[in-house]
Steps between C-alpha positions, in 0.01 A plus 500: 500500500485828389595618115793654668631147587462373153712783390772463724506142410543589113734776568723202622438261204196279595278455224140428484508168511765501811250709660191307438721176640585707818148567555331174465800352709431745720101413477552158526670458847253769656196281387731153609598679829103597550394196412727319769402713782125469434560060512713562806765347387798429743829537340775212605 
């Protein structure tokens, strides 16, 4: 992300703390998605 990207994202009515949600959602299943590749684990 880029300040840009925070800007566009007010300019359409996110606040702060949408934002800040986005990104650690966002966080969250990059680091769970890493995590499950590195184990090798084989989805159903």
């Amino acid at each position: 992300m880029e300040r840009g990207d925070v800007d566009r994202l007010r300019a359409v009515g996110f606040e702060d703390a949408d934002i800040l949600g986005i990104v650690e959602a966002t966080a969250y299943y990059a680091y769970a998605n890493r995590i499950v590749d590195g184990l090798g684990v084989e989805l159903e």
